[in-house]
C-alpha positions as CSV (number, residue, x, y, z in Angstrom):
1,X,93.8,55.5,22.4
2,X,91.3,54.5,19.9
3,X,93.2,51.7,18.4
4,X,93.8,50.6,22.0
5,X,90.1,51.1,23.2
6,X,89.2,48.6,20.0
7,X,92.2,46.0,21.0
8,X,90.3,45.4,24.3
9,X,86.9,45.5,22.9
10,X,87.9,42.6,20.4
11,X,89.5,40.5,23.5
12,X,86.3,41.1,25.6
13,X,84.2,40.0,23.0
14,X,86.2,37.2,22.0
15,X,86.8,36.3,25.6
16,X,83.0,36.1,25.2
17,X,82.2,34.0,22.9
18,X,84.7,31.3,24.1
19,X,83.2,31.8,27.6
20,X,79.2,30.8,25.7
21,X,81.3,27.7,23.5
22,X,82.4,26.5,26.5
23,X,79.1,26.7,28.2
24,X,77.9,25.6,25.3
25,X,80.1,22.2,24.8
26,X,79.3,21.4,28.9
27,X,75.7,22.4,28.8
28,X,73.7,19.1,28.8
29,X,70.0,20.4,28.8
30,X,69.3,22.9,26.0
31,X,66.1,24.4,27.6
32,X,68.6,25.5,30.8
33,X,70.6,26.9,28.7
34,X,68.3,29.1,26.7
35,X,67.2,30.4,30.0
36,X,70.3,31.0,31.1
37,X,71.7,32.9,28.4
38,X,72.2,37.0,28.7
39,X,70.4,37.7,25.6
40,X,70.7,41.2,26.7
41,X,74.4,41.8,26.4
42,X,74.1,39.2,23.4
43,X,71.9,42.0,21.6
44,X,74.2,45.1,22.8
45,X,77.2,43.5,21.0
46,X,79.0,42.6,24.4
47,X,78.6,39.3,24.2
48,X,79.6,37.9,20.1
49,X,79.3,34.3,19.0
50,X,80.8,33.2,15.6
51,X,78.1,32.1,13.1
52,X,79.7,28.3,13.7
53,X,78.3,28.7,17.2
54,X,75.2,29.8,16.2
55,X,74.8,26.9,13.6
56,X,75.5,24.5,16.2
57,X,73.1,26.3,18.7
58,X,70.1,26.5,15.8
59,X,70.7,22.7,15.4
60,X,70.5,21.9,18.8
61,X,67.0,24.1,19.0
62,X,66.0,22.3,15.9
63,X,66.6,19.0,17.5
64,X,64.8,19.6,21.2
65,X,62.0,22.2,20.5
66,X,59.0,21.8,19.1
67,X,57.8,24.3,16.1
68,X,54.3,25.3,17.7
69,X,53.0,25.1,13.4
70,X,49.0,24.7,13.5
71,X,47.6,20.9,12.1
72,X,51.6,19.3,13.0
73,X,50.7,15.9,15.4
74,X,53.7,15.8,18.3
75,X,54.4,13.6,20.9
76,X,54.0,15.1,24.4
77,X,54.3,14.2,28.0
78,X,51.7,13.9,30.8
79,X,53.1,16.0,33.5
80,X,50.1,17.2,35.5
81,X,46.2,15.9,35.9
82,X,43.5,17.7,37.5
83,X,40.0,16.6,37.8
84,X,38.8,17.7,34.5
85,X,42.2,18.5,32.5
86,X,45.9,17.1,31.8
87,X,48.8,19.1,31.2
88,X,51.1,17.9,28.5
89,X,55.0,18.9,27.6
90,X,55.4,19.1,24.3
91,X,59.1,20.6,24.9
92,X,57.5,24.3,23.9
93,X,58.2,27.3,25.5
94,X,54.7,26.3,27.7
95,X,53.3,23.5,28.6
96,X,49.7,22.4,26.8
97,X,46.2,21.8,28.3
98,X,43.8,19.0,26.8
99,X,40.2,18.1,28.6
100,X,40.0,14.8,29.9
101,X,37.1,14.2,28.0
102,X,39.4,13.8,25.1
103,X,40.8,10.7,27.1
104,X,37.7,9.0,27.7
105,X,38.3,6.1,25.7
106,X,41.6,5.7,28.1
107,X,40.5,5.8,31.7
108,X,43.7,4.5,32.7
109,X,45.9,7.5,31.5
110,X,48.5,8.8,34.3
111,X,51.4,11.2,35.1
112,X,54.3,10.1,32.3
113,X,52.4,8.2,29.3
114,X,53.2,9.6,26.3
115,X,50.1,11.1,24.1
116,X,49.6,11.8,21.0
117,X,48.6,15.9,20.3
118,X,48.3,18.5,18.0
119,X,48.6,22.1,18.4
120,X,44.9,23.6,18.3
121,X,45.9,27.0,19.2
122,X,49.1,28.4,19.7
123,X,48.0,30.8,22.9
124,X,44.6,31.7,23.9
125,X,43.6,34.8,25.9
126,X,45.5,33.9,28.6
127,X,48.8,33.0,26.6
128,X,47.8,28.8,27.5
129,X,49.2,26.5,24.7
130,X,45.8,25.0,23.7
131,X,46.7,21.5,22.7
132,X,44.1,18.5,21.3
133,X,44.6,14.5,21.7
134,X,41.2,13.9,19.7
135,X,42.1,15.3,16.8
136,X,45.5,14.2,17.0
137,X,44.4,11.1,17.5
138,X,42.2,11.1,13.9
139,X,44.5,12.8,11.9
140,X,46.7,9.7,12.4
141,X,44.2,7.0,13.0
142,X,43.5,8.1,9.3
143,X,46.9,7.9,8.3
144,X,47.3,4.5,10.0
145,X,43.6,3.4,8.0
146,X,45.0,4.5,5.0
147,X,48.2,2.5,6.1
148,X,45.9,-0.5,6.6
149,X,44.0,-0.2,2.9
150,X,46.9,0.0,1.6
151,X,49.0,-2.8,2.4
152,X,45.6,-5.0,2.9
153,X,46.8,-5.5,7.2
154,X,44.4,-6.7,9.8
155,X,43.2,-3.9,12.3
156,X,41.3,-4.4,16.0
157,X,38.0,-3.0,16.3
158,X,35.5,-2.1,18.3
159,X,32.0,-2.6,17.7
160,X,29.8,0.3,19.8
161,X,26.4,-0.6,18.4
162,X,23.6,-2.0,15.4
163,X,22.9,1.1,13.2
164,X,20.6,0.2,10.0
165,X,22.2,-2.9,7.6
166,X,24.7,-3.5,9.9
167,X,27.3,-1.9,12.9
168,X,29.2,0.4,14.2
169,X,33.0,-0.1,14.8
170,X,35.7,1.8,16.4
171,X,38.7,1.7,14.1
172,X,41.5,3.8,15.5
173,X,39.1,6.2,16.9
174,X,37.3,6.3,13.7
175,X,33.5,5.1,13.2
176,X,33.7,2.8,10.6
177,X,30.8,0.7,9.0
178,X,30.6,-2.7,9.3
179,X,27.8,-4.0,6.5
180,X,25.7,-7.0,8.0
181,X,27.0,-9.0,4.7
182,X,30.2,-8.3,6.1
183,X,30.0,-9.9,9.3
184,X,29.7,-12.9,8.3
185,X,29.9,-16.3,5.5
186,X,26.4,-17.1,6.7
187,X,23.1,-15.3,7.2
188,X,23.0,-13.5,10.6
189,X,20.1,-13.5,12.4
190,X,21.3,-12.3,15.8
191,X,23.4,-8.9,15.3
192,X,23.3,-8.2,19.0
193,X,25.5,-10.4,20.0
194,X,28.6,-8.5,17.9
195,X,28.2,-5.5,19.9
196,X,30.5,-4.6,23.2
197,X,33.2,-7.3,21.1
198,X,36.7,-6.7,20.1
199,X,37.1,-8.3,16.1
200,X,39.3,-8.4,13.8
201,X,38.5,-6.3,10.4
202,X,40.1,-5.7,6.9
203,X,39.5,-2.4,5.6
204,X,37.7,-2.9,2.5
205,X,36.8,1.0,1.2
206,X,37.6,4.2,2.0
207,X,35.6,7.0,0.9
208,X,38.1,10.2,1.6
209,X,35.6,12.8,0.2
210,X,33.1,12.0,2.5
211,X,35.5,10.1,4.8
212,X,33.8,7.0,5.6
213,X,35.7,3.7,6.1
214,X,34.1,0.5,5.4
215,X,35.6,-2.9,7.4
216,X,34.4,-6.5,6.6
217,X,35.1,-9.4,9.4
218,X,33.8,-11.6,6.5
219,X,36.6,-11.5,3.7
220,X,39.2,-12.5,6.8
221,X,36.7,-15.3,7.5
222,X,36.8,-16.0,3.3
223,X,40.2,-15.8,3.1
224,X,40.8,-18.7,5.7
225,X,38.0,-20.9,4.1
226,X,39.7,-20.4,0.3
227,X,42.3,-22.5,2.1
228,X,40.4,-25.0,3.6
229,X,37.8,-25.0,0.3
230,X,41.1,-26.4,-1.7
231,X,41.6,-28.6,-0.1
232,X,38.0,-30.4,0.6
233,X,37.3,-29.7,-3.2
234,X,40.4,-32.0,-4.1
235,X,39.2,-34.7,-1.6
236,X,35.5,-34.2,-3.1
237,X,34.3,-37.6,-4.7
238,X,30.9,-39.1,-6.3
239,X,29.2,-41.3,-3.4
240,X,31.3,-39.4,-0.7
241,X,29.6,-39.0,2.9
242,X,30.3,-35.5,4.2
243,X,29.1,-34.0,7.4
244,X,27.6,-30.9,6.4
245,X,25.4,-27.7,8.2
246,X,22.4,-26.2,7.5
247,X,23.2,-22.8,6.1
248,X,20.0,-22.0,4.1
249,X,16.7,-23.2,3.5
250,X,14.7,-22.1,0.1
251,X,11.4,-23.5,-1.2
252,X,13.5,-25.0,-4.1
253,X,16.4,-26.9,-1.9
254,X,19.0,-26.8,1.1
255,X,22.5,-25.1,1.1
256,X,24.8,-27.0,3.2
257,X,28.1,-25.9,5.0
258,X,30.5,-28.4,4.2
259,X,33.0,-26.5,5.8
260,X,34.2,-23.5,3.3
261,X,32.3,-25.1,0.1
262,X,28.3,-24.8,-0.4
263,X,26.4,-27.7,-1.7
264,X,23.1,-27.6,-2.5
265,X,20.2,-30.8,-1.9
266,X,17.4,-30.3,-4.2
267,X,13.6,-30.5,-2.2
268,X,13.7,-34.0,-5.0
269,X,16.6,-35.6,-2.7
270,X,15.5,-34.7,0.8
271,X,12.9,-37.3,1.3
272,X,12.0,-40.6,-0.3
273,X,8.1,-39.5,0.2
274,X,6.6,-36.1,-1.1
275,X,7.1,-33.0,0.8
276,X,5.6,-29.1,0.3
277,X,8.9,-27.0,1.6
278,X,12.0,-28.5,3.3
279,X,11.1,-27.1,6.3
280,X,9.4,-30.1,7.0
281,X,12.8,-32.4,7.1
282,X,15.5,-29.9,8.3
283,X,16.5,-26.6,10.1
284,X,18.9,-24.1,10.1
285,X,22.0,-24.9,12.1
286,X,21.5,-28.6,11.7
287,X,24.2,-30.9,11.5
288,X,23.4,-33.9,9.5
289,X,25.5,-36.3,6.9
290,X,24.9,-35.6,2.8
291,X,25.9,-37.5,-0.1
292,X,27.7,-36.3,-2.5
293,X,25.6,-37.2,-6.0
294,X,27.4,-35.1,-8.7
295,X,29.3,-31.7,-8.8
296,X,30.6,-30.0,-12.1
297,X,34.0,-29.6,-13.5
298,X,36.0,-27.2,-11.4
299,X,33.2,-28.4,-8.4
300,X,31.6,-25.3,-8.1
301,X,28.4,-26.4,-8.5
302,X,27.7,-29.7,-6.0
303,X,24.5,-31.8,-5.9
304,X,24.1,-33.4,-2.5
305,X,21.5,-35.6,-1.0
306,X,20.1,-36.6,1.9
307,X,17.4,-39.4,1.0
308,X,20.2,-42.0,-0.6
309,X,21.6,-42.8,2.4
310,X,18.5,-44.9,3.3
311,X,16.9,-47.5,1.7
312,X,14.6,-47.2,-1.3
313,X,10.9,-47.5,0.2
314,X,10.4,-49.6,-3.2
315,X,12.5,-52.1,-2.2
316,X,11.2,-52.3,1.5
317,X,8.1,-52.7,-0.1
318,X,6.4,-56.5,1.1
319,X,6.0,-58.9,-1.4
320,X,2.0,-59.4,-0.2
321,X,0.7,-56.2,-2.3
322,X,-0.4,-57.8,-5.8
323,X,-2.8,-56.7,-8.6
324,X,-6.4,-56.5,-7.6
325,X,-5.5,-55.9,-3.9
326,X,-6.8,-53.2,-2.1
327,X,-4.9,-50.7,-0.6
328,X,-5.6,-47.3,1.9
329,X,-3.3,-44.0,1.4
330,X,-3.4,-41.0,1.5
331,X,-3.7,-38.0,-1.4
332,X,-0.3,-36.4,-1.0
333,X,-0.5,-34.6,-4.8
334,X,-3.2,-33.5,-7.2
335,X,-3.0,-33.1,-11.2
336,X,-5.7,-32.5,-13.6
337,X,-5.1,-35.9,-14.7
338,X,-5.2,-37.7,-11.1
339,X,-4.1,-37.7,-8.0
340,X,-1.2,-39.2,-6.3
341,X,-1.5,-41.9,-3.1
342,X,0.9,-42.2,-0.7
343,X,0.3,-46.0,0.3
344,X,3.3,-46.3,2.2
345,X,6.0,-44.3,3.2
346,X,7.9,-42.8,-0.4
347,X,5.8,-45.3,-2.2
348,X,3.0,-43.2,-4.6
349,X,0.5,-45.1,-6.7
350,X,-1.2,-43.1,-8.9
351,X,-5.0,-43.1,-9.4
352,X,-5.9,-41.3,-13.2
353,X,-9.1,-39.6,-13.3
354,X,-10.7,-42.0,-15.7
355,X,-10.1,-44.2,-13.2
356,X,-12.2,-42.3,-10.4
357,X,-15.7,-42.6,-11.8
358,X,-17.7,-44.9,-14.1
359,X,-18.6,-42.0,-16.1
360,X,-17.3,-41.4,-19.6
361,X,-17.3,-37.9,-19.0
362,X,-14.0,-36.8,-17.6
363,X,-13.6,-34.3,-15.0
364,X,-11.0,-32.9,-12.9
365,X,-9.3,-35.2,-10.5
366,X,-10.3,-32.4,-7.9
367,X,-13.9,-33.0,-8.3
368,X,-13.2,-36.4,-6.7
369,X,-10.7,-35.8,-3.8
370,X,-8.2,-33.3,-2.2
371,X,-4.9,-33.0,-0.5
372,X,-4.9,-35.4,3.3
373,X,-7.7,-37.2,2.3
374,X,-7.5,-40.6,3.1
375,X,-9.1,-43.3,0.3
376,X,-9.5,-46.6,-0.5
377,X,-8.3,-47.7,-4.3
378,X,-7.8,-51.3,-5.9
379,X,-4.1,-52.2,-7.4
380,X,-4.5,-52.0,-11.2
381,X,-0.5,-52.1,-12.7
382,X,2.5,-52.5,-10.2
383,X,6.0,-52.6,-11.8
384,X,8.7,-53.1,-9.2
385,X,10.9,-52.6,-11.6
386,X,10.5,-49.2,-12.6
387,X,8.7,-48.1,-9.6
388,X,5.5,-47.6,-10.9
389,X,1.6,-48.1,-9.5
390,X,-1.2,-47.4,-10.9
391,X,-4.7,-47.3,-8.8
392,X,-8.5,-47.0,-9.4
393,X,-11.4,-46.1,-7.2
394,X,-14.0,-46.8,-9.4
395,X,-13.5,-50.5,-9.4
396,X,-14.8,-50.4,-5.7
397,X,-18.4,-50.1,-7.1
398,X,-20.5,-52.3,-9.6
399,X,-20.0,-51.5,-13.0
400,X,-23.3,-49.6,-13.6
401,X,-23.2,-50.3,-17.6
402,X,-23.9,-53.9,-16.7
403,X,-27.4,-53.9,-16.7
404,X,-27.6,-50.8,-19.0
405,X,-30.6,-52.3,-21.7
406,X,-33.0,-53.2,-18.8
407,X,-32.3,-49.7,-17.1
408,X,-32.3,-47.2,-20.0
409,X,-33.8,-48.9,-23.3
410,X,-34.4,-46.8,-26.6
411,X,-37.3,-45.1,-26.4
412,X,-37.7,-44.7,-22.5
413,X,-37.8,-41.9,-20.7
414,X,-35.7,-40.4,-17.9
415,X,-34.6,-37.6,-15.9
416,X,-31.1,-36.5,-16.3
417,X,-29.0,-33.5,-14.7
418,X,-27.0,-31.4,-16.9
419,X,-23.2,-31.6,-16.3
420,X,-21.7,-30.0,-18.9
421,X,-21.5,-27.8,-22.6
422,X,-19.9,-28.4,-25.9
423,X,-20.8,-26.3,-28.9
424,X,-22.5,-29.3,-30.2
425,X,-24.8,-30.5,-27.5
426,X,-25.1,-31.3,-23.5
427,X,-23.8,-33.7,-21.4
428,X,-26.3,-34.7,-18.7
429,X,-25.9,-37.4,-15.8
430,X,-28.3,-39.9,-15.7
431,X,-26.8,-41.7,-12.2
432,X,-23.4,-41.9,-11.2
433,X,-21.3,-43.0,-14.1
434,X,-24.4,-42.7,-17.3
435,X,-23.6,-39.8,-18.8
436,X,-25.7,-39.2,-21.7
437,X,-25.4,-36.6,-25.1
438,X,-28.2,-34.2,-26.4
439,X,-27.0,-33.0,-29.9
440,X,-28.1,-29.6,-30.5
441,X,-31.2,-30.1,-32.2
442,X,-32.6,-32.6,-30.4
443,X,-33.1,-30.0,-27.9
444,X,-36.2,-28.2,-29.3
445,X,-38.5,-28.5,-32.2
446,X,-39.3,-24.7,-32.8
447,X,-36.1,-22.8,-31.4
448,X,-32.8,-22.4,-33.3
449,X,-30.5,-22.6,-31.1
450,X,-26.8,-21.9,-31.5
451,X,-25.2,-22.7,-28.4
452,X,-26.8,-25.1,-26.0
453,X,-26.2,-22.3,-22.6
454,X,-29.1,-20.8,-24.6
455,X,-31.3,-22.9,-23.5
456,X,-30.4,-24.7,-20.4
457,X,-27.5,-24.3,-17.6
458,X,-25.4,-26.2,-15.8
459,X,-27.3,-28.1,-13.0
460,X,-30.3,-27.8,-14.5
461,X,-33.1,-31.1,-14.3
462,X,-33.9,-31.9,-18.1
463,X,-36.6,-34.5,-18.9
464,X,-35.0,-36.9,-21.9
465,X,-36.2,-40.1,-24.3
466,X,-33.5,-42.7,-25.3
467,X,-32.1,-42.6,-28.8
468,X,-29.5,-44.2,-29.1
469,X,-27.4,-47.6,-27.0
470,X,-24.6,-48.3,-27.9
471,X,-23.5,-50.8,-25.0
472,X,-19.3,-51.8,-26.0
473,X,-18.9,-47.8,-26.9
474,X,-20.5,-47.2,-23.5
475,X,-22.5,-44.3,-25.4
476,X,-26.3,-42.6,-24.3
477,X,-28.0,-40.6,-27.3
478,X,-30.5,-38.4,-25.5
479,X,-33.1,-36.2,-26.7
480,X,-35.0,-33.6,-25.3
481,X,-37.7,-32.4,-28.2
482,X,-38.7,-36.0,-28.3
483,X,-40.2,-36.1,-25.1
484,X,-43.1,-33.2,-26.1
485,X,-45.3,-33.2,-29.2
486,X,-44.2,-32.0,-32.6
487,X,-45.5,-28.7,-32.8
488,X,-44.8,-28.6,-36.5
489,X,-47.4,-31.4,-37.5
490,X,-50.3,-29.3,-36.3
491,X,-48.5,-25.9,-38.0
492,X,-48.7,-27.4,-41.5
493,X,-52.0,-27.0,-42.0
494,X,-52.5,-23.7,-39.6
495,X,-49.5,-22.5,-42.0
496,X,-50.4,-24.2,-45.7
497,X,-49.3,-23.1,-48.6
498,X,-51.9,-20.0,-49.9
499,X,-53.0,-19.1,-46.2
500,X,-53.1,-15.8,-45.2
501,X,-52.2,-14.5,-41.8
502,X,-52.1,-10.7,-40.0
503,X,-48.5,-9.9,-38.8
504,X,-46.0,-6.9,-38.3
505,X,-42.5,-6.9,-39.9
506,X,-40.3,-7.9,-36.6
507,X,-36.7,-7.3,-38.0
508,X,-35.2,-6.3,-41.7
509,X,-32.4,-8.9,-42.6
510,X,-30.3,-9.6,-45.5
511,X,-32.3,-9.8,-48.5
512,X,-35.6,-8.9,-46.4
513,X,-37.0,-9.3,-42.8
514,X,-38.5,-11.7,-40.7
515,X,-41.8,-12.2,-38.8
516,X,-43.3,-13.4,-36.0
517,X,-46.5,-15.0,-36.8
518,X,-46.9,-16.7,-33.4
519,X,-44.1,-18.0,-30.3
520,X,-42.8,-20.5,-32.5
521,X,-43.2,-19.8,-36.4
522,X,-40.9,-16.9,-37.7
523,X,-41.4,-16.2,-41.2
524,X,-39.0,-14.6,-43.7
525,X,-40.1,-12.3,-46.4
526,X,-38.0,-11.7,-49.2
527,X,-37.0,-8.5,-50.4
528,X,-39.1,-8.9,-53.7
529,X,-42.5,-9.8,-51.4
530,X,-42.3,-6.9,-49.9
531,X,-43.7,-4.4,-52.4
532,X,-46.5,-2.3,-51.1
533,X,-49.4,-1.5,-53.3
534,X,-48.5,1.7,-53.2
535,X,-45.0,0.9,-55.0
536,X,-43.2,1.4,-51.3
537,X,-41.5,-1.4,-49.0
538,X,-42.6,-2.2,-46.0
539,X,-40.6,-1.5,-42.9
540,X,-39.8,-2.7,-39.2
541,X,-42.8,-2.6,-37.4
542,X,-45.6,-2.3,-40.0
543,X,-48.7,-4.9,-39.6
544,X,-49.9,-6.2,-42.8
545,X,-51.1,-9.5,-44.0
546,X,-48.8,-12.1,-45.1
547,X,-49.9,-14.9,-48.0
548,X,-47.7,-18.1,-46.8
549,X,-46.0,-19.3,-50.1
550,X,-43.5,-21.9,-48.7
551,X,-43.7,-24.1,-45.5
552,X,-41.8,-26.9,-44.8
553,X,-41.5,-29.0,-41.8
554,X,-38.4,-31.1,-42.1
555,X,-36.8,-27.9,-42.2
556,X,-38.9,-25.5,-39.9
557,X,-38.7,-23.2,-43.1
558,X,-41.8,-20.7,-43.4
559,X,-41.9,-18.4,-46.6
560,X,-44.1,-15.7,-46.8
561,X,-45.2,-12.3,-49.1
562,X,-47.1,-9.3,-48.7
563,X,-47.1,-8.4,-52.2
564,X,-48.4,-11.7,-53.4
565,X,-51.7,-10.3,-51.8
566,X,-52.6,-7.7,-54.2
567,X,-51.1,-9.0,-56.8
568,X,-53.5,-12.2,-56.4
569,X,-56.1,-9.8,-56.3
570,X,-55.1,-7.7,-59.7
571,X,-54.9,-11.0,-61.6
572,X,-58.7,-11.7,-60.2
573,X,-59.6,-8.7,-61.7
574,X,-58.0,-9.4,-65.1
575,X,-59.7,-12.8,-64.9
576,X,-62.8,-11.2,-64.4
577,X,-62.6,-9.1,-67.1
578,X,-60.9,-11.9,-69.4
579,X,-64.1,-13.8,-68.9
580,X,-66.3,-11.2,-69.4
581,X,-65.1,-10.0,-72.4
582,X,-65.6,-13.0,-73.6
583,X,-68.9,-13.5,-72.7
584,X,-69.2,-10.2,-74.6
585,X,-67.9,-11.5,-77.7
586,X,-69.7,-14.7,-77.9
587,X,-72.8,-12.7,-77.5
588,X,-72.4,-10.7,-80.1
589,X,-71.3,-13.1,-82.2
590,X,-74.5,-14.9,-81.4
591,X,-76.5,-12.2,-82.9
592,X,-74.4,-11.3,-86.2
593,X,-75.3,-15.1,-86.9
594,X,-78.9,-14.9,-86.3
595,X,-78.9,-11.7,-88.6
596,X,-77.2,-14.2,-91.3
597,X,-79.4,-16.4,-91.0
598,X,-82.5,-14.6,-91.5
599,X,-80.6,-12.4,-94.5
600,X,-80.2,-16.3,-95.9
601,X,-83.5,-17.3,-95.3
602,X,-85.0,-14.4,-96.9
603,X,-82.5,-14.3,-100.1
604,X,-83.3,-18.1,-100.2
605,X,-87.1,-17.4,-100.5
606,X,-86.9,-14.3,-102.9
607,X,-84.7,-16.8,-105.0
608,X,-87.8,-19.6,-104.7
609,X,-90.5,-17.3,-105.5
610,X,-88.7,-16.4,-109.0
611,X,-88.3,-19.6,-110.1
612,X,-92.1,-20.2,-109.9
């Protein structure tokens, strides 16, 4: 009974399992099945399928059902919308639910488009399959950046807004950064008018730490002008006329667009006349026609110009300007050495400075004129040739050295205003065009004067005598001292030789100290003169008398001593005694005499009165 019970079990359960193959082999939809099958009786043993069965089942699971595995991106189904929600199939045992906030980018979504989603969580408290199409959407807008970098493809984008240095674009739902360099080959001045626009862009670096994504419009732009730079450089030739734009104006030059290759005109080669900035002969965006004047050897480097394509001013210039003309212009340019005259337009004479005033004493050509004046000059050199003019103003007005001897003869005086220092004397303007010199010391009789701002300053009215004419070398010796009395003449005999005078020691010097016997007379005292009776020196500040043993005029040179005053006095005394010693002597070599004689006498007598 046993064996006969098992028999029948083995032919139910087979009967089974071919009952579930066939089902199997005519079921079409794989979901209806699942739901279909007893999984009951399956798990009592009533129901058996062989494991070939079950392979193919697994594989037919495999190939419809979605694993619900967390961070996995799926494709999914719009099935149902609601006012704030969409439900998506994603072929899992329950549909999904995304908010359509997610979709706000795609207002146009509807019932049947196919979305991209990811499995955010797998049931929430209510057992919902809690699906998200944002981050689905940058977990493969990444992949698809990536992609981009990568292989170096083109990608739309967005641009939202202006952030600082540049914009915003929408790249695949990701907020790239658009660098205004980036944008575009020339300077942009307008970055408003990018935004709300849908552009191409390469993606130029990826920062995946951080996960920023930089785009560039401008390398697509670059890569398209390589092309079309090739090809105008080949063509490029000396003396070619080119239609160029402006693309950039610096104080030194122009850049212009030729159309993918940059030349540059130099500020020199704008304009035929002088000009402070370009500004003043172009603009940005400005289409004009260049000449090419030289480039280098792979053309990288290429010199345009703008003022060739006319005619030199030179040569437009009339035939009726000669030497000795005069002509009006105006100062466009000022050197030290001159100034520059625009007398017509880009034709400059140039007036030097020598030739702005009479005087012999040069100044600065600004002293004379400025920038926009307008003056009147006589034509002194003009070389057509070379393009050369050279102008004066001076010649305007009468020489005023003509008549020099009857205006300023040696010997009269004059009034003069000083004008200027050297370390050797002053400079000082007689009238417009004398200038006259003061050496140094013919500027006082009494003061020693080392630098001539000592005495006088700039400006200053000085009253001066004639020295010197010397008419062909145009020269004016001046003096100052001569025009007062010598102060010295009177001195030599105040200060003589052997005169004595009261005075205190002003300052010790090298190898003794000076003094001030007066305003103009400063006496020096040698170290050995200034022995004190005593045996001490004198120092600063001590009043004693002073015996004058030196004084020379030529050479305002006053020599005095202290100690010559007693010692004149001690050799008195010895002098004095010398003589009366003497005295001394003789009188008592007087009286010895007499005594002799009367001895004599008297030994003469006695000798007489024997003999008798």
């Amino acid at each position: 009974m046993a064996e006969e019970k098992t028999n029948v079990e083995v032919e139910e359960t087979t009967a089974a399992v071919q009952e579930v193959k066939e089902e199997v082999q005519t079921q079409q939809d794989p979901k209806e099945y699942l739901e279909n099958f007893d999984w009951e009786k399956y798990e009592e043993g009533i129901e058996r399928v062989d494991d070939t069965k079950l392979k193919e089942f697994e594989l037919l699971v495999e190939e419809n059902f979605v694993d619900t595995a967390d961070e996995e991106v799926v494709k999914g189904t719009v099935v149902h919308m609601t006012d704030r929600e969409a439900i998506i199939d994603i072929n899992a045992k329950s549909e999904g639910v995304i908010s359509l906030n997610e979709f706000r980018y795609n207002p146009d979504l509807k019932v049947g488009d196919k979305v991209e989603v990811l499995i955010d969580i797998r049931e929430d408290k209510t057992g919902q399959l809690v699906l998200s199409h944002r981050k689905a959407r940058t977990i493969m807008a990444w992949d698809r950046v990536n992609a981009a970098h990568d292989k170096e493809e083109i990608v739309q984008g967005f641009v939202k807004c202006r952030t600082k240095g540049g914009m915003i674009v929408d790249v695949f739902g990701i907020e790239a950064f658009l660098p205004g360099s980036q944008i575009d080959v020339k300077p942009i001045r307008d970055y408003d008018q990018y935004v709300g626009k849908t552009m191409e862009f390469k993606v130029v670096k990826i920062n995946h730490e951080f996960k920023n994504v930089v785009v560039s419009h401008k390398a697509l732009i670059e890569a398209d002008i390589e092309e079309q730079k090739k090809e105008i450089i080949g063509q490029l030739e000396k003396g070619q006329v080119l239609e160029g734009i402006v693309k950039n104006v610096t104080s030194y030059g122009v850049f212009i667009d030729l159309g993918g290759v940059d030349g540059l005109i130099h500020i020199t080669d704008l304009s035929w006349s002088r000009i402070n900035h370009p500004n003043e002969v172009v603009e940005l965006d400005q289409k004009m026609n260049v000449v090419i004047l030289d480039f280098d050897d792979n053309k990288s480097r290429i010199q345009l110009g703008l003022k060739q394509l006319e005619k030199h001013p030179w040569d437009a210039l009339g035939d009726e300007i000669k030497i000795g003309d005069k002509v009006k212009g105006k100062v466009v340019v000022i050197a030290d050495y001159g100034a520059f005259i625009e007398v017509a337009e880009g034709v400059e004479g140039l007036i030097h400075v020598s030739e702005m005033s009479w005087s012999t004493h040069l100044r600065s050509a600004q002293d004379f004129v400025k920038v926009g004046d307008e003056v009147e000059a006589v034509v002194l050199t003009l070389d057509r040739e070379d393009r050369k003019m050279s102008l004066g103003i001076k010649q305007l007005t009468p020489d005023p050295w003509t008549d020099i001897t009857s205006k300023y003869p040696v010997g009269s005086r004059h009034k003069g205003i000083v004008r200027n220092f050297t370390n050797f004397g002053v400079f000082v303007e007689m009238e417009e065009g004398i200038d006259g010199l003061i050496y140094i010391s013919d500027l006082s009789w009494t003061k020693k004067i080392k630098h001539p701002s000592e005495f006088v300053a700039v400006s200053d009215t000085l009253e001066v005598e004639v020295l010197e004419l010397d008419v062909e070398g145009r020269k004016l010796s001046l003096g100052h001292k001569q025009t007062t009395e010598n102060p010295w003449d009177k001195y030599a005999a105040e200060f003589a030789e052997g005169t004595v005078h009261k005075a205190a020691i002003s300052e010790i010097v090298d190898k003794g100290a000076t003094v001030n016997f007066n305003e103009d007379i400063v006496g020096f005292v040698p170290s050995r003169h200034m022995e004190k009776e005593d045996g001490k020196t004198l120092g600063k500040g001590e009043e004693v008398e002073f015996k004058i043993i030196e004084f020379n005029k030529d050479f305002k040179r006053v020599v005095a001593s202290h100690t010559a005053i007693f010692k004149a006095q001690e050799e008195r005394n010895i002098s004095t005694a010398k003589r009366k010693a003497a005295a001394t002597a003789e009188e008592a070599k007087t009286t010895l005499g007499d005594a002799n004689s009367q001895l004599q006498a008297l030994k003469d007598k006695m000798e007489a009165d024997s003999k008798k």
